[in-house]
Every structure is written in C-alpha cells, then in structure tokens.
DRENSE-517164 format. One record per residue (C-alpha): x, y, z; residue in one letter. Coordinates in pm, whole numbers, padded with zeros to 5 digits, always signed. Each point is the difference from the previous one (the first is absolute). Example, Ala and Ser with C-alpha at 12.3 -4.5 7.8 and 13.67 -1.06 7.14 Angstrom:
2
+01230-00450+00780A
+00137+00344-00066S
***
This chain:
688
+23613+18544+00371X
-00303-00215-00021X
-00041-00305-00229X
-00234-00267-00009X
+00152-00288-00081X
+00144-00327+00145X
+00345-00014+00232X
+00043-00296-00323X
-00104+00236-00259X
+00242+00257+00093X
+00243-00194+00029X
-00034-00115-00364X
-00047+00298-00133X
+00346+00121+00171X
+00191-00266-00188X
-00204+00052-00338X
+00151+00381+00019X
+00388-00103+00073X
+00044-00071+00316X
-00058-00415+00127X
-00127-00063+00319X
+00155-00281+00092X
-00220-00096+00326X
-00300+00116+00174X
-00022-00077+00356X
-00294+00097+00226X
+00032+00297+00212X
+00079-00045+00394X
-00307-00023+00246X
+00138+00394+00139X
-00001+00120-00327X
-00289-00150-00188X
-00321+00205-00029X
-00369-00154-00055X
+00078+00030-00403X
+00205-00215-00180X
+00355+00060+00102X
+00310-00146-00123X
+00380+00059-00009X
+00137-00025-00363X
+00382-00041-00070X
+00133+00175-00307X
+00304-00053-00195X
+00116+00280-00174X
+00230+00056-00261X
+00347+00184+00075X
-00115+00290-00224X
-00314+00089+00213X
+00131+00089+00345X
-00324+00238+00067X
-00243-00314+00000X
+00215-00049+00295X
-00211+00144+00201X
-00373-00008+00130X
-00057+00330-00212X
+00178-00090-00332X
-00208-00343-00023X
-00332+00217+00092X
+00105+00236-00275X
+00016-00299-00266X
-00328-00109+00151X
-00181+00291-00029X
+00111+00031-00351X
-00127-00352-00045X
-00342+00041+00112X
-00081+00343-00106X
-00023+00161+00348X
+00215+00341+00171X
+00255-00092+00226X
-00070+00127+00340X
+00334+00163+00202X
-00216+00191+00259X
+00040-00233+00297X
+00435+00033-00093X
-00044+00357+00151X
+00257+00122-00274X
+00087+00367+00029X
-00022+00253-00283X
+00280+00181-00128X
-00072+00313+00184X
+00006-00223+00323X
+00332-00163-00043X
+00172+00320-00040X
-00109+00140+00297X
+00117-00269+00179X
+00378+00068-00146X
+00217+00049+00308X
+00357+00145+00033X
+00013+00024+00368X
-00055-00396+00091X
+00203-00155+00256X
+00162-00244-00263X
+00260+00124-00215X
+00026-00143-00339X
+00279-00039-00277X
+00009-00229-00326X
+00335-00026-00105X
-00080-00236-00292X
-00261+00170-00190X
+00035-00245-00318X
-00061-00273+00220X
-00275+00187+00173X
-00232+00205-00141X
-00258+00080+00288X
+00051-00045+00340X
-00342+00139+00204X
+00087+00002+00374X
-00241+00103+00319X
-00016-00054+00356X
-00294-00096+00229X
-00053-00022+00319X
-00154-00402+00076X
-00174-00179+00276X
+00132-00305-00115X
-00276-00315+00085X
-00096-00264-00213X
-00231+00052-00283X
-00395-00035-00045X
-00139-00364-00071X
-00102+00118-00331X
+00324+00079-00144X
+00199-00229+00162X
-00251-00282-00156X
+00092+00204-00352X
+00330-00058+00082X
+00021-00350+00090X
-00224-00127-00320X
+00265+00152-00193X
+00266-00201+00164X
+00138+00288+00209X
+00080-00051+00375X
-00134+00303+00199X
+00262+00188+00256X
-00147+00340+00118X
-00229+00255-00110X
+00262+00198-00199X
+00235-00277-00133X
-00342-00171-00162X
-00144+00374-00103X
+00283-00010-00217X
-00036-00355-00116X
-00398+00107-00087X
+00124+00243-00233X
+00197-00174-00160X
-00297-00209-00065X
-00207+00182-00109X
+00223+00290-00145X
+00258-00233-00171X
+00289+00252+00144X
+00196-00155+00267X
+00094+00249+00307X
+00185-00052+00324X
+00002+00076+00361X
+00321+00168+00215X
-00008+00013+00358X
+00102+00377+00004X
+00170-00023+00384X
+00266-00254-00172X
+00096+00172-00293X
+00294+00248+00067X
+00066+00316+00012X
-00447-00003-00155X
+00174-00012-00370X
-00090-00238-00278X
+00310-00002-00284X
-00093-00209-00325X
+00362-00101-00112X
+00151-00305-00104X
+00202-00226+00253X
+00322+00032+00107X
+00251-00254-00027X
-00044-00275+00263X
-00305+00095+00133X
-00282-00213+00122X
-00359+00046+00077X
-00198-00310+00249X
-00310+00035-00164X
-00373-00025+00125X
+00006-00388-00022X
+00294+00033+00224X
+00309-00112-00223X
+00261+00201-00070X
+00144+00089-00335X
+00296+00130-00177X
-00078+00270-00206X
+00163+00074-00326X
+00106+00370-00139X
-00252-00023-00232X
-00277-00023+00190X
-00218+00314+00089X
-00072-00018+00347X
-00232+00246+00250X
+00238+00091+00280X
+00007+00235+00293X
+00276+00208+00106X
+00235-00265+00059X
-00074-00333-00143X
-00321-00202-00195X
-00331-00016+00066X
-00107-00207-00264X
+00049-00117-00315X
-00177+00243-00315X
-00310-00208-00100X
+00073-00318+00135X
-00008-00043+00422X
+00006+00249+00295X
+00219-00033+00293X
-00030-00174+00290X
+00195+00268+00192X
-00293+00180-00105X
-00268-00143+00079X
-00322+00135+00051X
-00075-00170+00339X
-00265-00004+00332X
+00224+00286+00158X
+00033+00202-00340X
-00204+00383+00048X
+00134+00166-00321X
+00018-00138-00360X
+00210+00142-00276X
-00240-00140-00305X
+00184-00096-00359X
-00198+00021-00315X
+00264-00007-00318X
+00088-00111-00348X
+00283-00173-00040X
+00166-00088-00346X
-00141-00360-00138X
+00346-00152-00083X
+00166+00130+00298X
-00250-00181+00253X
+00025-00344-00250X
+00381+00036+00012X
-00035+00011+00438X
-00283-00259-00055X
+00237-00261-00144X
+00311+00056+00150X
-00127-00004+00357X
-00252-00293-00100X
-00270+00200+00207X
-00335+00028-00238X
-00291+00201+00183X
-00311+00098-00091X
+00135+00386+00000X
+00271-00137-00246X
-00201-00200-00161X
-00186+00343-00102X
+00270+00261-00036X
+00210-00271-00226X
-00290+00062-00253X
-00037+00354+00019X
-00245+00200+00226X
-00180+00315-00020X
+00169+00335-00013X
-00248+00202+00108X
-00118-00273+00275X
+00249+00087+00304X
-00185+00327+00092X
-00369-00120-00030X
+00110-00373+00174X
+00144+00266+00307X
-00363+00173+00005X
-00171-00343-00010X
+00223-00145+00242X
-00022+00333+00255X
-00446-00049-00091X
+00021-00380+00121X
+00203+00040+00298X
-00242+00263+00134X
-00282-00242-00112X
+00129-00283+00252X
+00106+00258+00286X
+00357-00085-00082X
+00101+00379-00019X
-00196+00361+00032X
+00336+00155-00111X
-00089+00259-00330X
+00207-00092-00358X
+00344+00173+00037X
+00148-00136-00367X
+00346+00041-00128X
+00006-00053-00348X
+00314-00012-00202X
-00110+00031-00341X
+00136+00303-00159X
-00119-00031-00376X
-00320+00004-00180X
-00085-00387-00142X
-00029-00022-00319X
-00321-00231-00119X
+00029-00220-00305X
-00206+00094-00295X
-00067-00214-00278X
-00200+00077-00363X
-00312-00299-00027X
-00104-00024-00382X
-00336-00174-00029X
+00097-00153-00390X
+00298-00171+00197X
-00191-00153+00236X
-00199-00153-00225X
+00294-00083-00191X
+00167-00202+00278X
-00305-00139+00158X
-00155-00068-00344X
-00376+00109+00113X
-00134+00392+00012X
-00072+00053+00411X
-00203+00251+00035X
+00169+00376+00111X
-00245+00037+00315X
+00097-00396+00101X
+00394+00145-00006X
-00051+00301+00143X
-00218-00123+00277X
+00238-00286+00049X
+00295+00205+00057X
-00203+00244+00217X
-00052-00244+00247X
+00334-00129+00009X
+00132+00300+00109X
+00133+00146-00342X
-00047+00349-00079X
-00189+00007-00420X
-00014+00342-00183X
-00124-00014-00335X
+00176+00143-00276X
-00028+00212-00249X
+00104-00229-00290X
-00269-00251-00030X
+00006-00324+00175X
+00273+00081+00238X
+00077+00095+00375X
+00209+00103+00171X
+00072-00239+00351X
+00117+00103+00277X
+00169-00311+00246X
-00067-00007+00355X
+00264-00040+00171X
-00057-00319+00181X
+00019-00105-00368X
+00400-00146+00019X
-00088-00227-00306X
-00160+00253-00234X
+00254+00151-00241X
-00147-00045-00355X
-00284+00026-00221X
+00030-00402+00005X
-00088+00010+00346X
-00314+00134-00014X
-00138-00159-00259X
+00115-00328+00215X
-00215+00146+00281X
-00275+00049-00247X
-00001-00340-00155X
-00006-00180+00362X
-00323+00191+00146X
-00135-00053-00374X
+00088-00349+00082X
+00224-00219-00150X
-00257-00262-00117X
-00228+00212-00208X
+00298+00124-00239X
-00037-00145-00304X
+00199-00258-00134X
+00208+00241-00324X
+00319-00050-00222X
+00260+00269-00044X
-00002+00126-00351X
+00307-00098-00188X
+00175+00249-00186X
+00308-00181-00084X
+00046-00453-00006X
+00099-00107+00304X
+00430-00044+00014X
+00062-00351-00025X
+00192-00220+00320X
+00366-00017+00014X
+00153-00296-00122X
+00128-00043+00376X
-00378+00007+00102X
-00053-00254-00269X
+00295-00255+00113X
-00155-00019+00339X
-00336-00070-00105X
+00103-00302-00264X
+00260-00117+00318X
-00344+00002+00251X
-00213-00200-00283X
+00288-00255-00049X
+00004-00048+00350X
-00323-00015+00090X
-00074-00249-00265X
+00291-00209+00133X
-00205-00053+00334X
+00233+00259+00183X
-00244+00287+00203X
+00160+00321+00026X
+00111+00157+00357X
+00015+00375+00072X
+00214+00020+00342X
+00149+00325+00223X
+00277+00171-00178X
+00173+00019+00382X
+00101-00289+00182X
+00201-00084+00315X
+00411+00107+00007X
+00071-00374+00107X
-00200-00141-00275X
+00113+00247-00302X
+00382-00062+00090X
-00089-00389-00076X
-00041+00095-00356X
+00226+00300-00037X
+00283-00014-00176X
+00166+00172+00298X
-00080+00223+00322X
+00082+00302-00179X
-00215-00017-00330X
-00334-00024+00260X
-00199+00342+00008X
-00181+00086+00366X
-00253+00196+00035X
+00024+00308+00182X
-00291+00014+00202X
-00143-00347+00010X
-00360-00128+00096X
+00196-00297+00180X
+00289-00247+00037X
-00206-00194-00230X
+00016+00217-00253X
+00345+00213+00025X
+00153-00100-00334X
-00099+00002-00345X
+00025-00327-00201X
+00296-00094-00153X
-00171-00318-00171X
-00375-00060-00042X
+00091-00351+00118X
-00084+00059+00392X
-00397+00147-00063X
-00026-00307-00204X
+00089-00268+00202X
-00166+00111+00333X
-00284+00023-00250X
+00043-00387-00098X
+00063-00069+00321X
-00291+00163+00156X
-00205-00165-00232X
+00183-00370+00029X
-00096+00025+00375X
-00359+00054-00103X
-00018-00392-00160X
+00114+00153-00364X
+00243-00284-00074X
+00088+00071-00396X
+00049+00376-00019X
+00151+00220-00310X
+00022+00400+00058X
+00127+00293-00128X
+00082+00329-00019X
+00113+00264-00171X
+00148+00343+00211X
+00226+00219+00033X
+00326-00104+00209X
+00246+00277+00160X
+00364-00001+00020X
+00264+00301+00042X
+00262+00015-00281X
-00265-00146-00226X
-00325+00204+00119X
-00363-00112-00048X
-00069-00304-00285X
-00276-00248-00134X
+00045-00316+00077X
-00244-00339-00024X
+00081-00272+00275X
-00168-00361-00027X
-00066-00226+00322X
-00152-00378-00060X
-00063-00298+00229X
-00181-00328-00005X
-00104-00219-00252X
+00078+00125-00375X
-00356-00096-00135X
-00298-00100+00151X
-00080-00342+00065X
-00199-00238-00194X
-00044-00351-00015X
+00202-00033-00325X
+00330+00082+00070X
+00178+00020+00319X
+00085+00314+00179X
+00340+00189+00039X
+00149+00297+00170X
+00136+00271-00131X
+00354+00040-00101X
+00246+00242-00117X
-00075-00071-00331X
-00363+00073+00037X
+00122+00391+00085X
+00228-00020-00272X
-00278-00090-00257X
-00209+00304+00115X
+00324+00250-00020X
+00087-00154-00338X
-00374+00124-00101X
+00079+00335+00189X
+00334+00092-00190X
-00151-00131-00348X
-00323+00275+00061X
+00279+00247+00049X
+00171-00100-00316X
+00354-00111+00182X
+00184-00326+00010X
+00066-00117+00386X
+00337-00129+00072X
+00042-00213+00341X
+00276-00027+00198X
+00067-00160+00337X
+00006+00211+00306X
+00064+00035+00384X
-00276+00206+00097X
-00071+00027+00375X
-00354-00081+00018X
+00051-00268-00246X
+00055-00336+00044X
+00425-00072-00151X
-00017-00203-00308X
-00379+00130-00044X
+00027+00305-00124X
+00085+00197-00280X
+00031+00358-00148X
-00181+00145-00254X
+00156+00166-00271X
-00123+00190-00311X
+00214-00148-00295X
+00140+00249-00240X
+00248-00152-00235X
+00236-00294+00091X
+00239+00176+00235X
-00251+00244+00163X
-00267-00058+00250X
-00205+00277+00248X
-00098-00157+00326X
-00401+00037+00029X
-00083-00235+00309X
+00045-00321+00160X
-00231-00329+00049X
+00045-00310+00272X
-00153-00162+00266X
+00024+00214+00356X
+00167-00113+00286X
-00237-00156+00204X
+00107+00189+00361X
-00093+00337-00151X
-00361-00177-00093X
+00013-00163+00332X
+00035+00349+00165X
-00227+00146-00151X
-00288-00173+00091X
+00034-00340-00298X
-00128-00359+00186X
+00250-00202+00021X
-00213-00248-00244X
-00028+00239-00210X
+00212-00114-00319X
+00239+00195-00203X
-00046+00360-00155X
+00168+00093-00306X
+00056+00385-00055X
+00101+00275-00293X
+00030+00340-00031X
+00076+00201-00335X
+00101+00388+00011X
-00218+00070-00297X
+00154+00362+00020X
+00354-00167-00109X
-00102-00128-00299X
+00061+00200-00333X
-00315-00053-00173X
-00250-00022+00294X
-00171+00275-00138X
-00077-00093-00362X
-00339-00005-00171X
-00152-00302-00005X
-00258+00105-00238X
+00272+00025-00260X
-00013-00419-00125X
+00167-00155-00277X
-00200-00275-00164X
+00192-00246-00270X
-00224-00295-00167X
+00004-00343+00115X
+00305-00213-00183X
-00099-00196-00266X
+00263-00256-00037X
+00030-00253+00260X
+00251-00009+00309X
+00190-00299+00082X
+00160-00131+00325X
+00294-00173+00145X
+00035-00154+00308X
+00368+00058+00147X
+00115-00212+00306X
+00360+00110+00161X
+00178-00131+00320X
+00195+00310+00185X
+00135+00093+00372X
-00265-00048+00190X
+00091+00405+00115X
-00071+00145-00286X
-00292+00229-00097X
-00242-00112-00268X
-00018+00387-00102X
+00364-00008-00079X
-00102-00325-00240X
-00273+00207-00127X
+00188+00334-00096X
+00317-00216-00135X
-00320-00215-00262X
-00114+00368-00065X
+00328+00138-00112X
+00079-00318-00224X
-00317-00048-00140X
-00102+00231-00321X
-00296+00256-00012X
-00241-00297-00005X
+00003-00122+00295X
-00332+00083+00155X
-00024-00135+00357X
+00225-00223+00257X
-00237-00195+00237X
+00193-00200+00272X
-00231-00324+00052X
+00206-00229+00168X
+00271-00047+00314X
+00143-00296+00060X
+00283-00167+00247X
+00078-00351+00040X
+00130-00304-00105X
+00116+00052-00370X
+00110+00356+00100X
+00340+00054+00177X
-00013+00093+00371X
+00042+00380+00051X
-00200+00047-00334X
-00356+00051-00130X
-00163-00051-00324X
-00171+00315-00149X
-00261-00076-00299X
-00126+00295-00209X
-00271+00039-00271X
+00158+00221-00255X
-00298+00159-00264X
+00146+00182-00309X
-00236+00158-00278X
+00084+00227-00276X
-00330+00232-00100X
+00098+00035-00359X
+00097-00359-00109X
-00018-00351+00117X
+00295-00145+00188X
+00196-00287-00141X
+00160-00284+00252X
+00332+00061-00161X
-00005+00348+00119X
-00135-00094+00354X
+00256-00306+00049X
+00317+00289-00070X
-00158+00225+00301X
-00027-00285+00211X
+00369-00076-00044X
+00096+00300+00077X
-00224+00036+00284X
+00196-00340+00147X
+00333+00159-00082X
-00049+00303+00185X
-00149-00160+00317X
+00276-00296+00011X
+00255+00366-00039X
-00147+00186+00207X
-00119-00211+00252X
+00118-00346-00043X
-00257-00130-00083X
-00069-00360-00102X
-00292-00138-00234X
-00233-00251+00171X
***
C-alpha cells in the first residue's frame, strides 16, 4: 500500500488504534531506501496473534488510512491452484496419529541448492533480530514474518524410512534440539517423528539430527496447526519459548498451512533455492467451519453510545478482512469471520473493532441509564474502608505486597511446615508459597524503605493470608519504627513502643465493635516477654484468638535487609475473618444524648506483686464496682522506697456517672470499699 505520511506519524497512529509501538529505530544502511525508512517494534496483545505478522499489521494499517491492501507481490495461489497441486504419490509418507492435537499437517518435498540467501532478505532478517543460516532455513523464517505462520525445514536424507508420524512421545524419549541441547520429552507432548524416533518437537524447535545443512539436497517442508494449549503446555515444561511457540500458543490460522506451503514453494524459486514444482500433502479431511456472528446497528450505538454511520462499519470490516451481508431485517448483517480472526467470537467483538478504528478519543463521554438504584456495599466492604481511614489518619500509609513469597521466609511465620500452601507451577523460588501472614510483604516493605533514609515509618496492609486446614482469610497486619511523633522544639522525642501498637489495635477492635483481651505469648518472631496474643473477649470464661502484637526479633530484621542502627519494630496482625461481627453495618449507629448530671472521680493507689497484670486489677474493679462505673484510667507506676521490694504501686482514676440522677459520696465511698475488698481478696492487694 501507499501512504503519505511520516515513519513518526505511523507509528502514532498504530498505537492510537490498539496496538503501542514501543520503539522506532532507523532502518539499516542495506535496507533503507531514499524515503523515510524506519523499523517500528510493536507490542501486541495475546488476543491478536495475526498482527504478528508483516501482513496482519498492514491489514490494520490499511484499514487505518483508508487504502486496499496489496497481496500481489505474496504470489498467493487461488483455490483452483492449490488443488492441483494435491499429491498422493510424494516420496514422504505421512500419518497424524493425534488429530485433536493436530488439526492440519501440510507436508511437501523440494528439491534445494542450498547457499546462503540474497542481501536483501537476509538484511530483513537481521533488523528483525533473526540470525540468517541458509537460503531455506531463513525462507522459512521470512514467512513467518511476514505470514505470521511458523513452518519448518527437514533434511529429507535423515529422516527414516521418508515418513513423518505426528504422535505424542514415548516414555523416556529425548530429542537434542536445534540449539543443540537435549531434552526429555514427556508423554504428553506431540512430537513430529520419523519412522523410528523424533524429529522435533510440535510447534516449538526442530531437530538437530535434522538439520537442514550445506550437504542437505532434499527438504521435507512442515506447514501445520498445532493445538494452542498443547504447544503452551511443551512451552513451559521444557522452558524453551520460540518465536514459532510464541505464535501457535496463541492460536494460528486454520486455513494458513496450505497457502504458507504455496508462498514458501513461490519464494524459494524467487531466490534460486529450488526449481522443484509444489507436490503438497495435506491432511485435512473436513470442511472448516467459519464463525458467523449477527451485527445490530441499534446495539452498537447502544454500547458505544454514538450512531457510526452503516457505510463507516461496513467499510471498516471490509478491509479488515470480515465478510458483511446485509440483512433483511433492518439495521442488521450478517458477518462472516475470517479465519485468521482467533479472537472474534461475539457480536461484542465487533463492535470493539468498530469503536477502535472510530477511535477511542472521539466517543463521547455518556452515563448508563439506570433502571434500578445501585445495590448498596457490603458491610465487609464498609469495615475495610472505615479500617483504611482510621489508619491513614493515624499517619500509617497503606502497603499492597505479592500474595507469594519465598518457602524459607513463609515457614518463619507459619504456624507449621504443613499448614504452608505451594504453588504448583511457580514464577520462581521467590515466589513458591503463598503467605501465611501478611507480616513478611510488610516488613521488606519497611525495610526497603528504612534503607532509603525513611527513619520513622508506620505501614499497613490489609490481604488475604493462606493456610491449609483453615483456607484463604482477611487479615490486617501493622509494622512501625522510629520516633512515635515528629519532632518539635517543645517536647522531646521518643520511640515507639509496644504500647504505641497497642493504642492503634485498641482503636482497631473498638471500630469493629469487640473488646481486646491481651495475653502474654511465646511467639517465634517475637521478642519473649514482648509479646502478646490477641483475643476477642466474649464473656468472662471465653475468648477467640484473633492475632498477636510485639516487637520482632531483631535477626529476622537483620536478615532481611534492617541496618543494624536501625531501632526497634513493633508488629500486629488481626485475622479479621475470625472475628464474629467483622461484617456488621456500620451505617446502623446508635446515638444516646450527652449526660446531664455530672461524673465524679476517685483516685485509687494499691501496692501488689510486682508480676501481676494491671488488666487483672482492672477486670477484678470492673466486677466489684456497680453499673456506674464509667472508665478505669491507669495514670501512675511506681517502685521504690516506701514500696516493698518485689512490689509496685498501681494508681487508677476511677470515673462513675449515673445518666438519670446525680451521684451521692455515700454511694461512691460503699463501691470503693468494695472495690478494696475484692482486690486485697483477690489479689492481695494493699492500699497505698
């Protein structure tokens, strides 16, 4: 085709229509002509594997600009052509064995004067990043360029007993492929073999045994389709990606094996590589079916929310190789998909293929008419917003790590080897396991930024975390280090402590409406005596584990990547999934009016083992006190002299309000005596 425009311009237009070009690069001295000339590198999508190919992108093009596509210097046969070139009485002998794996195996064999190849293609070659080898092995390698079907090359002298056999490998067989390693092959894999062993492997590599080579004189030529998922399953197993698997894995032509054979048999003869006349074995035994799909005009309009024009559609589709017929119901035709066409199914997909040669950018901006109110969030969507705006206005950022991490790292925070979940086919080491805790992401995450001069750091995040016996489940994990606020001149500075993460789980559990109960805990990436578990009090005698809080070990920080200056970090992590009422509607408040009679306070100083916890104080006041006691507030700590050694003096601010009448002292004075009783009872305690 011929189009004025810039090697720029193009270019742009190419990515404005789908398809990004990601570099353009000027063309080699033995290529370039007096005009403008350029190389342009496309990246396109896994759903278009006919722009993978010179003719597929100067398809699109043409459709771009307007202009017919011209196939004439491709030398493609007619139909009437390829059939006579049908033979049954070729010196190759053919048999596919595994018809569901493939579908159409086109076979011939030429006689080659095997040289190396004109400057002119082998300068097409090499600007495509393909190294040239001989006439016929880079013939081959052409079409593929510029017919987006891969095809390959048998030395016919080395193939015995002249027989090709598509089967799948036999147990313990191996193949040394063209780039000269060997592999084991797997009885799943389809495989072209002669009479007595493999020749290559379907759609991914030839053999080397093979070869086509300076000494070969007769080529057995391979021109196929091969079933996407079977070449992907050889793809990944082996680890050998080519750019013939790299096509067949996303689906090639059906109807492409015997016109790529006449193309191929036209281009040898064009660069004296062979004389010898088309002798074609073609497997295919059924008709193929084509794809026809129903275009409504009122829909496309609907989805695209603008009225195209009919000719614009029907000229756009034209060019792109569809087949239009117009209907007899209005507004309506009937489309017929080309075959190269892998990613055309619905009526969806044509009116994408509309909308992107329309262009994106001159759509108009349009609302969906609602019919019906939109269906409110989930409470559970709810919980995790309100958790991300408490955080966030706590001066925490939020993290969003891998959900796999490394084996040796996830066993660290398992609760044993056998609750971890592998992957089965994993990208690497690195990531082989799915996260039992969120608590890994997060600190490399601190720690990656700690090493980047961020000295006072809060994150987190909230994920999912995978164990087996207990399956996939929502969890929130916290990681702080550094200073607790930030400094200023009228108050001095301090790190964080554990109490700083308890404060900021305290505010978790009271947005989800539950009472946390601490308890001490060996936990092995916590620090002993610096730790605790979490638990979701229920009544007096029951509690549901929910988590755990402490300071990490500083090895495992060290290990991972911490400075050694780096201070302490404090960690948490809640299973919100194992709390009862995670889920509950936050929208559905309570609201009661302020009190109106006053509150009064007592200050209560007691000297206990210094062992003791001051929660176990607190829920022993609770239980003696009446209904209106409002608060406990521990304000004071205190050892010394005046205090017996082995002891500690505990002060509490007690607050008691009634909202429908005014307290009297009398009635406060009787609470507080039984609030002493109880703790010198309970706890031997002693008034200070």
């Amino acid at each position: 085709m011929t189009i004025d425009v810039s090697v720029q311009e193009l270019a742009d237009a190419i990515t404005a229509h789908g398809f990004e070009v990601s570099s353009v690069d000027p063309a080699p001295p033995r290529i370039a002509t007096e005009e403008e000339d350029g190389i342009l590198d496309l990246e396109i999508t896994t759903n278009r594997p006919d722009c993978l190919s010179v003719i597929g992108v100067a398809r699109e093009v043409s459709t771009i600009y307007g202009v017919p596509l011209n196939t004439q210097n491709q030398e493609l046969p007619n139909q009437s052509q390829k059939l006579k070139t049908l033979k049954t009485d070729s010196p190759l002998t053919v048999t596919v064995e595994e018809h569901g794996l493939c579908s159409r195996y086109v076979a011939s064999v030429a006689e080659v004067t095997i040289g190396p190849s004109p400057a002119w293609l082998a300068a097409r070659l090499e600007a495509c990043d393909i190294r040239p080898v001989n006439n016929v092995v880079d013939a081959t390698n052409y079409l593929m360029l510029e017919f987006g079907h891969p095809m390959h090359a048998f030395d016919l002298a080395c193939l015995n007993g002249s027989e090709i056999r598509i089967r799948k490998a036999i147990s313990g067989e191996t193949i040394r492929t063209l780039d000269g390693n060997t592999h084991k092959l797997e009885t799943d894999m389809l495989v072209i073999a002669d009479a007595t062993q493999p020749q290559a492997i379907a759609g991914v590599m030839g053999g080397k045994d093979s070869e086509v080579t300076g000494v070969t004189r007769t080529v057995a030529l391979e021109s196929a389709y091969f079933l996407p998922h079977s070449v992907r399953r050889t793809n990944k197993t082996l680890g050998l990606s080519t750019d013939a698997s790299y096509r067949f894995e996303r689906g090639t032509d059906l109807t492409a094996p015997l016109t790529a054979m006449h193309r191929l048999h036209a281009l040898l003869k064009k660069i004296g590589a062979s004389n010898s006349p088309p002798q074609i074995i073609d497997t295919l035994s059924s008709k193929i079916d084509k794809t026809k799909i129903t275009l409504r005009h009122e829909r496309v309009k609907h989805i695209l929310g603008i009225d195209i024009d009919k000719t614009f559609i029907v000229n756009t589709l034209s060019q792109l190789g569809f087949s239009v017929t117009t209907k007899s119901v209005d507004h309506q035709w009937d489309v017929t998909v080309p075959s190269f066409r892998v990613d055309v199914t619905r009526e969806i997909d044509l009116i994408e293929e509309i909308g992107r040669h329309y262009g994106y950018e001159r759509l108009p901006s349009t609302f969906p008419t609602l019919v019906s109110a939109p269906t409110p969030s989930t409470p559970w969507i709810e919980t995790q917003r309100i958790l991300r705006r408490i955080l966030t206005g706590g001066g925490y950022s939020e993290a969003i790590t891998y959900s796999f991490i490394e084996r040796s790292v996830a066993e660290t925070f398992a609760s044993s080897e056998d609750s971890l979940v592998n992957l089965a086919n994993p990208l690497s080491e690195k990531y082989s396991t799915l996260r039992p805790s969120l608590l890994p992401g997060l600190l490399d995450c601190l720690i990656r930024n700690r090493r980047r001069e961020h000295h006072d750091l809060r994150l987190f995040e909230i994920g999912k975390i995978f164990q087996h016996g207990k399956g996939e489940r929502t969890a929130i994990a916290i990681t702080l280090t550094g200073a607790a606020h930030s400094k200023h001149w009228s108050s001095d500075s301090r790190n964080t402590d554990f109490f700083d993460i308890k404060g900021i789980i305290n505010t978790i559990c009271q947005t989800l409406k539950i009472s946390p109960h601490y308890e001490p805990a060996e936990i092995p990436q916590l620090i002993s005596r610096n730790a605790a578990s979490i638990f979701e009090a229920k009544d007096k005698q029951k509690h549901n584990l929910i988590g755990y809080a402490g300071q990490l070990i500083p090895a495992l920080a060290k290990t991972r990547g911490f400075p050694d200056t780096g201070g302490e970090i404090f960690v948490a992590e809640i299973v919100i999934s194992d709390i009862a009422h995670s889920t509950q509607d936050h929208y559905s408040l309570q609201t009661s009016p302020i009190p109106r009679n006053p509150s009064m306070v007592r200050d209560l100083a007691v000297v206990v083992n210094e062992d003791l916890r001051a929660d176990k104080l607190r829920a022993t006041i609770r239980e003696a006190a009446t209904e209106t006691l409002i608060s406990i507030n521990e304000f004071d700590r205190y050892s010394g002299k005046g205090v017996p050694k082995g002891h500690v003096s505990l002060a509490f601010r007690l607050t008691f309000q009634a909202a429908e009448r005014t307290l009297t002292d009398l009635e406060i004075q009787e609470t507080i005596k039984e609030i002493i009783q109880q703790l010198k009872t309970v706890h031997n305690a002693q008034l200070r």
